[in-house]
mmJSON file of the N, C-alpha and C atoms, coordinates in Angstrom:
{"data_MODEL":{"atom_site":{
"group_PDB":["ATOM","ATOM","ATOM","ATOM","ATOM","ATOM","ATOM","ATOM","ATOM","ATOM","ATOM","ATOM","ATOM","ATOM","ATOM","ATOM","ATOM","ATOM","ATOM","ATOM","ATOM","ATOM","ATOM","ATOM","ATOM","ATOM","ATOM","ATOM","ATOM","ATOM","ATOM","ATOM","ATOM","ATOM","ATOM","ATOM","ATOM","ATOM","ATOM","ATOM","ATOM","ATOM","ATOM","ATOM","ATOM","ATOM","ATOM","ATOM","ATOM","ATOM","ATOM","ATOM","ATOM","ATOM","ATOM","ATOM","ATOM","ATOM","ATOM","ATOM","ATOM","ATOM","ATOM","ATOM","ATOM","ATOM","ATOM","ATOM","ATOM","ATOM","ATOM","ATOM","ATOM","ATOM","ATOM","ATOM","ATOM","ATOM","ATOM","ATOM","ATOM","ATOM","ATOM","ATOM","ATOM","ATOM","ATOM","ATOM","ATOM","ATOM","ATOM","ATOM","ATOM","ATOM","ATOM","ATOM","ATOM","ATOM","ATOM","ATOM","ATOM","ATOM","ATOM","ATOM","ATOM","ATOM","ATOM","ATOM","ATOM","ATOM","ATOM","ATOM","ATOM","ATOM","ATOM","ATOM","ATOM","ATOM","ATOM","ATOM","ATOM","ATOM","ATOM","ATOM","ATOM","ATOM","ATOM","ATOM","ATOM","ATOM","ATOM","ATOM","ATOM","ATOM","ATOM","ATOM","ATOM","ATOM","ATOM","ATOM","ATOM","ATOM","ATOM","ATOM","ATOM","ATOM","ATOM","ATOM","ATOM","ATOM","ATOM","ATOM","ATOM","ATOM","ATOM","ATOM","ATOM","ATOM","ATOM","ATOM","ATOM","ATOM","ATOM","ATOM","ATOM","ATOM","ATOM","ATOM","ATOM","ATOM","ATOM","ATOM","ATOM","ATOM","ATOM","ATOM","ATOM","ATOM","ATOM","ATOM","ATOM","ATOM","ATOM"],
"id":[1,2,3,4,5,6,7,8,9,10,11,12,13,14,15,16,17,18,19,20,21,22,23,24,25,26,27,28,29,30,31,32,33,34,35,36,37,38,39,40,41,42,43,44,45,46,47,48,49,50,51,52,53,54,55,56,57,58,59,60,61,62,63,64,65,66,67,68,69,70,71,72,73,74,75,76,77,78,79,80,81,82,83,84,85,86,87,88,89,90,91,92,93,94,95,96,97,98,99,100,101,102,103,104,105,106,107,108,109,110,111,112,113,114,115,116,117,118,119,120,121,122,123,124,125,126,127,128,129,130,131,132,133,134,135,136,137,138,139,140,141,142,143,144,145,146,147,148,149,150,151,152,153,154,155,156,157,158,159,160,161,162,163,164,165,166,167,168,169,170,171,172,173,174,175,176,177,178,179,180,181,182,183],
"type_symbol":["N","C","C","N","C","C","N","C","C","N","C","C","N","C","C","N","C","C","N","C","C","N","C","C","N","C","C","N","C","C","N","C","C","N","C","C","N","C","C","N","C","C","N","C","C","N","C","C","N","C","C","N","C","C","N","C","C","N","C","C","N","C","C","N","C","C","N","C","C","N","C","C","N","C","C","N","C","C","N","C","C","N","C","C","N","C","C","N","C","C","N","C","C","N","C","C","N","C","C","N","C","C","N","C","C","N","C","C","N","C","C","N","C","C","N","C","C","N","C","C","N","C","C","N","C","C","N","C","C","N","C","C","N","C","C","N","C","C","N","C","C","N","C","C","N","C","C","N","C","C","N","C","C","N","C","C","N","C","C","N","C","C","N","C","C","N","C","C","N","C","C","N","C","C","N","C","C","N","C","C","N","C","C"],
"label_atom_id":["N","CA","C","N","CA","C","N","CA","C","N","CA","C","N","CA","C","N","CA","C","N","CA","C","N","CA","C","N","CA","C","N","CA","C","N","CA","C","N","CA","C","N","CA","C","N","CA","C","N","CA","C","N","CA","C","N","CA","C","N","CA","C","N","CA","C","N","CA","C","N","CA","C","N","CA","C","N","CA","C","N","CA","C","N","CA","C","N","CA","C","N","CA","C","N","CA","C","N","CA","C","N","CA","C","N","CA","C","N","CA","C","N","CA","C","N","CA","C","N","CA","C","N","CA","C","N","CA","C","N","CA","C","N","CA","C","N","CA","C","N","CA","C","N","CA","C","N","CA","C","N","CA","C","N","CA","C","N","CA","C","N","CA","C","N","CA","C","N","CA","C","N","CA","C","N","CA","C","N","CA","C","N","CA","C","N","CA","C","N","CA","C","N","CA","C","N","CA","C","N","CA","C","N","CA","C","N","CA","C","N","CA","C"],
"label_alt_id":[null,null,null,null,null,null,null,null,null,null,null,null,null,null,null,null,null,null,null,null,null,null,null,null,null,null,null,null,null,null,null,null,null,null,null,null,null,null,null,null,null,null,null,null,null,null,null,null,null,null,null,null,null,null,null,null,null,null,null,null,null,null,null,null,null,null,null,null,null,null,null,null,null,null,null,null,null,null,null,null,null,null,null,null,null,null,null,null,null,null,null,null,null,null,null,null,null,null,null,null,null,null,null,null,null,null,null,null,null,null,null,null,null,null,null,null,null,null,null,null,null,null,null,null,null,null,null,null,null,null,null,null,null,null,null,null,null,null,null,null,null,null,null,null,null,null,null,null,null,null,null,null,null,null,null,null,null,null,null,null,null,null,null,null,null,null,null,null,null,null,null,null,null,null,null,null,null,null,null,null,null,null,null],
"label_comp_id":["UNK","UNK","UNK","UNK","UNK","UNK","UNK","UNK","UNK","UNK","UNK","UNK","UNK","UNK","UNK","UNK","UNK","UNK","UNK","UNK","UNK","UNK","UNK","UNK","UNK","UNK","UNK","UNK","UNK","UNK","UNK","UNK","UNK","UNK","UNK","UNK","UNK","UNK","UNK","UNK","UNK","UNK","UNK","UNK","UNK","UNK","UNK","UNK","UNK","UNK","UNK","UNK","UNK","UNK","UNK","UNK","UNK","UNK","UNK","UNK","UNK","UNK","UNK","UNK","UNK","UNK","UNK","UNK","UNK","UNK","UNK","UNK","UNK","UNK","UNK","UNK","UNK","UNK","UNK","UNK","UNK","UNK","UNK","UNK","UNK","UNK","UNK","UNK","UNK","UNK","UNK","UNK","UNK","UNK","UNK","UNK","UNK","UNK","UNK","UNK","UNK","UNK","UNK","UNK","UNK","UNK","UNK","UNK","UNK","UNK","UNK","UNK","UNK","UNK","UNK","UNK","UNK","UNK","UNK","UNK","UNK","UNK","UNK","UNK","UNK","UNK","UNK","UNK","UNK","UNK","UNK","UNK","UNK","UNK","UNK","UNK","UNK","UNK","UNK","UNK","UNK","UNK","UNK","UNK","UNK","UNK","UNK","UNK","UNK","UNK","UNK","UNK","UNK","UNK","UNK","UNK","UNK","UNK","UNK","UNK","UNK","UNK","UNK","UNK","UNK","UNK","UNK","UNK","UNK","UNK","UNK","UNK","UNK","UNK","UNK","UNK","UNK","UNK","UNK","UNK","UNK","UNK","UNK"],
"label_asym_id":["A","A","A","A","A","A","A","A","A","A","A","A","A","A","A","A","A","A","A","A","A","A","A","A","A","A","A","A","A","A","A","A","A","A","A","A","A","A","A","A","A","A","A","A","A","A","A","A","A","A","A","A","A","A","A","A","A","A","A","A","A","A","A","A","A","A","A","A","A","A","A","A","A","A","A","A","A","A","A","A","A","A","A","A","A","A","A","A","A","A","A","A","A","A","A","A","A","A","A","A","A","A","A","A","A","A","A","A","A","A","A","A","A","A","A","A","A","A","A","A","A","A","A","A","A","A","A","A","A","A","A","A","A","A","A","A","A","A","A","A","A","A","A","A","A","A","A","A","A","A","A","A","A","A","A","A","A","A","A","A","A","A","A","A","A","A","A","A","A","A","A","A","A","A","A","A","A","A","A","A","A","A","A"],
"label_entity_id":["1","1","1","1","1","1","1","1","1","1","1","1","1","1","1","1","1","1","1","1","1","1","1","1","1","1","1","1","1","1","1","1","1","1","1","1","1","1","1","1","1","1","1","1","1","1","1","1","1","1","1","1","1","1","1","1","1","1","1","1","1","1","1","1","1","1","1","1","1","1","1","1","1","1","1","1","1","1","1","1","1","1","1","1","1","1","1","1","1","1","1","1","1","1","1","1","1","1","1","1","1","1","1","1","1","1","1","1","1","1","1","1","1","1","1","1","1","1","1","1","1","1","1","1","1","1","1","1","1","1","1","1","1","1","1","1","1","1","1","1","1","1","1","1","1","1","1","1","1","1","1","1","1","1","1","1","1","1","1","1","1","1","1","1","1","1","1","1","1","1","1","1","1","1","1","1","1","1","1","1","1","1","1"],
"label_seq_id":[1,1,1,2,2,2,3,3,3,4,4,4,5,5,5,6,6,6,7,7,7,8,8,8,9,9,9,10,10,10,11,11,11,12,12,12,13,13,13,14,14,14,15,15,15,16,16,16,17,17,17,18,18,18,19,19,19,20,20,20,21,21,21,22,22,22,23,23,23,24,24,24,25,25,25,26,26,26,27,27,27,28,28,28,29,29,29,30,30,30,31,31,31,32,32,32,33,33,33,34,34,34,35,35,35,36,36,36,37,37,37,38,38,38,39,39,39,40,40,40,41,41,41,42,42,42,43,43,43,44,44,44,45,45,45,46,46,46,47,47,47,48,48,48,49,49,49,50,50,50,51,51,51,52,52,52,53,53,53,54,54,54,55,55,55,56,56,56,57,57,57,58,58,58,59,59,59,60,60,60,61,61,61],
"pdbx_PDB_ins_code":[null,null,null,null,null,null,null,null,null,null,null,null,null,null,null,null,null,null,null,null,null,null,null,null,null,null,null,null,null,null,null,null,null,null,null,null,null,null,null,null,null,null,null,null,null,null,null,null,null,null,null,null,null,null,null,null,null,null,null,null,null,null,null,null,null,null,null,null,null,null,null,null,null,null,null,null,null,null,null,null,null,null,null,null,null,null,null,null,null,null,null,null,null,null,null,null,null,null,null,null,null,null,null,null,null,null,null,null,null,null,null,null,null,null,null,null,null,null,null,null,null,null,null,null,null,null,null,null,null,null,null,null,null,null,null,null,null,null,null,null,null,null,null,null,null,null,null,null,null,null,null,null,null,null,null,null,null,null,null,null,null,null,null,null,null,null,null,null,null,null,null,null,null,null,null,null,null,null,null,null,null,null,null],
"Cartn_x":[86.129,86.869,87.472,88.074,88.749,87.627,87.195,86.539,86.972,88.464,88.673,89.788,89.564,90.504,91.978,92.36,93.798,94.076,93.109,93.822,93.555,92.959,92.802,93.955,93.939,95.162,94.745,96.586,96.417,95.33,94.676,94.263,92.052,92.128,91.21,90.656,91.395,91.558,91.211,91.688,92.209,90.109,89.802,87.989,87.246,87.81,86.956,86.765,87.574,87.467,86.154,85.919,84.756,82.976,82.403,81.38,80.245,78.636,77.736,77.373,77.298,77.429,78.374,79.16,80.277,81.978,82.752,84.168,84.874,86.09,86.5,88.229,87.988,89.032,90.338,90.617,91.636,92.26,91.8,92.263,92.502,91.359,92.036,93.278,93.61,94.475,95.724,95.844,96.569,97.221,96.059,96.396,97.201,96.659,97.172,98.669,98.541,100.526,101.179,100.419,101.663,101.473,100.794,101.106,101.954,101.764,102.362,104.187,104.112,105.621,106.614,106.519,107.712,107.911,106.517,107.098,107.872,106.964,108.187,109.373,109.668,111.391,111.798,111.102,111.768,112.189,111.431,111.986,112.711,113.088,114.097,115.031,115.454,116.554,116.837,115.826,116.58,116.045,115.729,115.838,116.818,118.322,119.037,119.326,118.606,118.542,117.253,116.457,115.085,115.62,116.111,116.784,117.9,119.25,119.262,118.877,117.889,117.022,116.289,115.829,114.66,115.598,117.036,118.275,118.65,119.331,119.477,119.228,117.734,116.686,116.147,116.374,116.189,117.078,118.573,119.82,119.657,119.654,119.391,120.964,121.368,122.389,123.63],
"Cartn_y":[91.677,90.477,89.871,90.812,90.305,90.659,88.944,89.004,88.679,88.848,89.025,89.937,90.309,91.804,91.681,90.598,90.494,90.366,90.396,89.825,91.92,92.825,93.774,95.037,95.691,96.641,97.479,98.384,99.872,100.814,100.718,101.926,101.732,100.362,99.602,99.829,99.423,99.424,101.091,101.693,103.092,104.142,103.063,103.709,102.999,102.244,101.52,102.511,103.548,104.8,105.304,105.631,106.067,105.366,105.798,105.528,105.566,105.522,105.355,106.769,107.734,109.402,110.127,109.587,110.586,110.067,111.115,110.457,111.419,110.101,110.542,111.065,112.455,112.902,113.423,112.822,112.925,111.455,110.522,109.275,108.729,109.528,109.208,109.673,111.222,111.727,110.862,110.751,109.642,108.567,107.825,106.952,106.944,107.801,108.667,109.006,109.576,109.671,108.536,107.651,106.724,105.645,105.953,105.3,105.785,107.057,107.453,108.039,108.311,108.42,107.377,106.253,105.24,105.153,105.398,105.178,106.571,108.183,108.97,109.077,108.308,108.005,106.814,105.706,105.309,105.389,106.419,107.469,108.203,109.028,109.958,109.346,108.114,107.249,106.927,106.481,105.774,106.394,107.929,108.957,109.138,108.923,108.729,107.673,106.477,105.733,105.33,106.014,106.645,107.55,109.011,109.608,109.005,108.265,107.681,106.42,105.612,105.102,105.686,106.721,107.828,108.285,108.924,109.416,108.937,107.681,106.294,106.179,105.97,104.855,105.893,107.691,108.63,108.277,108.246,108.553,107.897,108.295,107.376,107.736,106.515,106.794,106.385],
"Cartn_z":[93.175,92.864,94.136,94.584,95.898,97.268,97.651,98.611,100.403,100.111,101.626,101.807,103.399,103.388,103.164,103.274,103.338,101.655,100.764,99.464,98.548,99.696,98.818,98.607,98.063,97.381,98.524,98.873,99.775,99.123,97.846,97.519,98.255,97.425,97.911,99.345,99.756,101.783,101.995,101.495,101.823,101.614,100.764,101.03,102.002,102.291,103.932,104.926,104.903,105.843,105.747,104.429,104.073,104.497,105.73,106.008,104.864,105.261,104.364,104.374,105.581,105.275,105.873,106.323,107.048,106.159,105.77,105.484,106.553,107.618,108.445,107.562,107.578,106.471,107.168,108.316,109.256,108.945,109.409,108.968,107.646,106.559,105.108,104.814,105.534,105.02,105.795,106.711,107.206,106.604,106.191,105.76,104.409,103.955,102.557,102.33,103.142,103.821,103.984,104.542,104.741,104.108,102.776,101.637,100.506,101.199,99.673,99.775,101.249,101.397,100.845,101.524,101.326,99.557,98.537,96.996,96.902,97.486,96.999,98.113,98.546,99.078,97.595,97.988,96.518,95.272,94.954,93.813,93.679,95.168,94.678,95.342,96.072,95.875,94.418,93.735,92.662,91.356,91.629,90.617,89.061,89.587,89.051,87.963,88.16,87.305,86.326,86.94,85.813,84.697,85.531,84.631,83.406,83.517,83.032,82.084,82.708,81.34,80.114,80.687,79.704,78.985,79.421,78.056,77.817,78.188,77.202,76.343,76.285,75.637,74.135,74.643,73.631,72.775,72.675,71.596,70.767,69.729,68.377,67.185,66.987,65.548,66.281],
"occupancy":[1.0,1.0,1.0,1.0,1.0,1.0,1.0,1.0,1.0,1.0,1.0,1.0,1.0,1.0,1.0,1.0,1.0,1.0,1.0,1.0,1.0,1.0,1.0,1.0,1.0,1.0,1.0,1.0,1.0,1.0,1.0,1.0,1.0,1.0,1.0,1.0,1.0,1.0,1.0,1.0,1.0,1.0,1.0,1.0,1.0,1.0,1.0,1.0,1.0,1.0,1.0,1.0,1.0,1.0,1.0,1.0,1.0,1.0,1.0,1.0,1.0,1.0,1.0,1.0,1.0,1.0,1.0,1.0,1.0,1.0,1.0,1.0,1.0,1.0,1.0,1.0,1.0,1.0,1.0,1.0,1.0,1.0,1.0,1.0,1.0,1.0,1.0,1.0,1.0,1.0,1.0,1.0,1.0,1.0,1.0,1.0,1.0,1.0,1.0,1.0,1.0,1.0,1.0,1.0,1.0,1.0,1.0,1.0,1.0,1.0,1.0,1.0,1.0,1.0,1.0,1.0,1.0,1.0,1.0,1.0,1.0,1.0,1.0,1.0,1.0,1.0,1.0,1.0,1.0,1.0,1.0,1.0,1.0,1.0,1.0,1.0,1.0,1.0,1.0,1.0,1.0,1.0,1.0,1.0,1.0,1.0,1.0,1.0,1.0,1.0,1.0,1.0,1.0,1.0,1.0,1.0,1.0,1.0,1.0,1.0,1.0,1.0,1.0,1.0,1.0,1.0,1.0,1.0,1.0,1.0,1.0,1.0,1.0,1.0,1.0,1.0,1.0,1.0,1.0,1.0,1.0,1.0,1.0],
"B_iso_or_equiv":[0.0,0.0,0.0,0.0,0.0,0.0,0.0,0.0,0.0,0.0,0.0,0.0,0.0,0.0,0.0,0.0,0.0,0.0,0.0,0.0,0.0,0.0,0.0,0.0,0.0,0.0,0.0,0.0,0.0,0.0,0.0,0.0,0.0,0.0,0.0,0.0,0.0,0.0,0.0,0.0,0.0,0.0,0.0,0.0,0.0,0.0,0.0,0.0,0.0,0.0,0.0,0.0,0.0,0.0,0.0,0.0,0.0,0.0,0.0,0.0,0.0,0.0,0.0,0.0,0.0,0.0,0.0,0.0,0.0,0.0,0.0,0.0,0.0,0.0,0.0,0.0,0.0,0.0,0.0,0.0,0.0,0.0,0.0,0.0,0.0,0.0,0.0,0.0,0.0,0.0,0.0,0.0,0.0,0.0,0.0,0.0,0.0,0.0,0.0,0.0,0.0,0.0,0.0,0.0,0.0,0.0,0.0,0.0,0.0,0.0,0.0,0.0,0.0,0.0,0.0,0.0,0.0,0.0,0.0,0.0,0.0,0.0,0.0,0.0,0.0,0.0,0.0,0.0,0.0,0.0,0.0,0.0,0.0,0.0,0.0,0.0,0.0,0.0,0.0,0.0,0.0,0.0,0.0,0.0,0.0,0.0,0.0,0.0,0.0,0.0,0.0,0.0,0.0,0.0,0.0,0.0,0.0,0.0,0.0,0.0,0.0,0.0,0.0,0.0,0.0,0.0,0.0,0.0,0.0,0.0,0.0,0.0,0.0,0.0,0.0,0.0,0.0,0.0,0.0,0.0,0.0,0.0,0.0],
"pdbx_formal_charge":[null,null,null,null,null,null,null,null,null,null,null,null,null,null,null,null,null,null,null,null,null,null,null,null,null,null,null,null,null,null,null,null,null,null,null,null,null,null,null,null,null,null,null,null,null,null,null,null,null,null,null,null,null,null,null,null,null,null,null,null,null,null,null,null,null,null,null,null,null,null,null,null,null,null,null,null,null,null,null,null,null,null,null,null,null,null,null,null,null,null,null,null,null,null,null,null,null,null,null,null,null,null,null,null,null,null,null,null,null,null,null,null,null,null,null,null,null,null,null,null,null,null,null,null,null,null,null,null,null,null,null,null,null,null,null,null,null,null,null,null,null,null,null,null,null,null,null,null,null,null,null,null,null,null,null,null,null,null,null,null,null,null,null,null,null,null,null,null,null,null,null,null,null,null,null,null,null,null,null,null,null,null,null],
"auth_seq_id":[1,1,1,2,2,2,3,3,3,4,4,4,5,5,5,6,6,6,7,7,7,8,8,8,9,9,9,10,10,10,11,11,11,12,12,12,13,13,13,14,14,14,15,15,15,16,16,16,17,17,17,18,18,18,19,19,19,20,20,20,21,21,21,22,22,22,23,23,23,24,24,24,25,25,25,26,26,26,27,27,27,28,28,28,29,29,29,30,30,30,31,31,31,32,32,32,33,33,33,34,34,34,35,35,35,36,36,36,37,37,37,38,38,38,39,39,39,40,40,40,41,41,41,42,42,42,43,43,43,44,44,44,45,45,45,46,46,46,47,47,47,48,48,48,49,49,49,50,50,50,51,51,51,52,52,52,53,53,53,54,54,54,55,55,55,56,56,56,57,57,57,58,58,58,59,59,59,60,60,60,61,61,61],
"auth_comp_id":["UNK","UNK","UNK","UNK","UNK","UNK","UNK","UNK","UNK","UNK","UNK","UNK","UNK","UNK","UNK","UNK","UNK","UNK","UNK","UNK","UNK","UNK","UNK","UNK","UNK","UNK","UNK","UNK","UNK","UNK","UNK","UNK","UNK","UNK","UNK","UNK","UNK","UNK","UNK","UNK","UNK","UNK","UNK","UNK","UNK","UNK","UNK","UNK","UNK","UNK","UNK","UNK","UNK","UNK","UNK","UNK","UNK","UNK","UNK","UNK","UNK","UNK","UNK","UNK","UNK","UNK","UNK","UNK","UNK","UNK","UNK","UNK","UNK","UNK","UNK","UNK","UNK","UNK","UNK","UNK","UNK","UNK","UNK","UNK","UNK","UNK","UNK","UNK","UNK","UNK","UNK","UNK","UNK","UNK","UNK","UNK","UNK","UNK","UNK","UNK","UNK","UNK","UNK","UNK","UNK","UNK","UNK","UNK","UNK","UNK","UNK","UNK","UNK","UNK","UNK","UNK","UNK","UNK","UNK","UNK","UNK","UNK","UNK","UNK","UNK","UNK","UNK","UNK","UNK","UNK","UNK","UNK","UNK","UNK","UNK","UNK","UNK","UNK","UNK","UNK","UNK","UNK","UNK","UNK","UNK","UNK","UNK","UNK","UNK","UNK","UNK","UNK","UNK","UNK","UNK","UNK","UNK","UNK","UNK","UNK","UNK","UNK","UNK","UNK","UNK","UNK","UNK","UNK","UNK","UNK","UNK","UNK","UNK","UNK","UNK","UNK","UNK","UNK","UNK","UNK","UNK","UNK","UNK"],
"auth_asym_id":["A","A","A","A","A","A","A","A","A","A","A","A","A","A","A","A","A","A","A","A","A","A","A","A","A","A","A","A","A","A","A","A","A","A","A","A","A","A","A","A","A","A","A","A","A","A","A","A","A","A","A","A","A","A","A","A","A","A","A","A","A","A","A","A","A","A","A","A","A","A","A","A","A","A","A","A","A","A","A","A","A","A","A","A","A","A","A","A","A","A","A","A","A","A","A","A","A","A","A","A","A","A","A","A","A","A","A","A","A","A","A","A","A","A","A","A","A","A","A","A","A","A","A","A","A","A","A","A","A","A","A","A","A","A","A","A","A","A","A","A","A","A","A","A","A","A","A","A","A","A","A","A","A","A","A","A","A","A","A","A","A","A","A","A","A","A","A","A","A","A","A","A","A","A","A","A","A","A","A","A","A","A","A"],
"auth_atom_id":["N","CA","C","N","CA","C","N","CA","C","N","CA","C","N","CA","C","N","CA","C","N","CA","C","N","CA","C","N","CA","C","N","CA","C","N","CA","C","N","CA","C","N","CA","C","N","CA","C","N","CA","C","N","CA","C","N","CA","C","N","CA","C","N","CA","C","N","CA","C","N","CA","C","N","CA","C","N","CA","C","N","CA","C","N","CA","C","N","CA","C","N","CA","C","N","CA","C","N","CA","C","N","CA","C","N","CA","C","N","CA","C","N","CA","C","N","CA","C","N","CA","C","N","CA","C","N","CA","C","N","CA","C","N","CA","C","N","CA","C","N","CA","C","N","CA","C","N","CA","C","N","CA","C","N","CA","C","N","CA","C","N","CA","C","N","CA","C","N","CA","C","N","CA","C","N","CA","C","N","CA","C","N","CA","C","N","CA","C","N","CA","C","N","CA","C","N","CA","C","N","CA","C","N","CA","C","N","CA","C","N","CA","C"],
"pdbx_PDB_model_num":[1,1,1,1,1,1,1,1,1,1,1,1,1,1,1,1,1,1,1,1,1,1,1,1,1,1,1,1,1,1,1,1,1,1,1,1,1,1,1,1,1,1,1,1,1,1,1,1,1,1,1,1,1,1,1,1,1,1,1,1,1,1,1,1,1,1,1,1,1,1,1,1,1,1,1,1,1,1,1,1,1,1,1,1,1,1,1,1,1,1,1,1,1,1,1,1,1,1,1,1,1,1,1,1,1,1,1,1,1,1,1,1,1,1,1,1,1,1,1,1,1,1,1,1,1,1,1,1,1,1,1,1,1,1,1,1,1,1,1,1,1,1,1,1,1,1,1,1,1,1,1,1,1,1,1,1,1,1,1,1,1,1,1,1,1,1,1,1,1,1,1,1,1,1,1,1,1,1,1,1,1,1,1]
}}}
């Protein structure tokens, strides 16, 4: 769908690594990391208020 590089998703982008027979699995993993850090920092910043929605949203009566 998306035919230019700037309009495609981190996950998207993230198989361009991947040659036609070689995957350079130093740089996936790389890249891998530093996608995936900054969401789990954002989560367990704002852990606390997940937790709270989910017991919230349980109490009934």
């Amino acid at each position: 769908m998306a035919t230019s590089t700037a309009s495609r998703t981190a996950s998207v982008a993230l198989t361009q690594f991947a040659g036609e027979f070689d995957v350079d699995r130093g740089v996936t993993t790389a890249a891998s990391v530093v996608l995936t850090v900054p969401i789990v920092i954002l989560f367990v910043i704002m852990q606390r208020y997940f937790t709270a929605g989910l017991t919230g949203g349980a109490v009934t009566g």
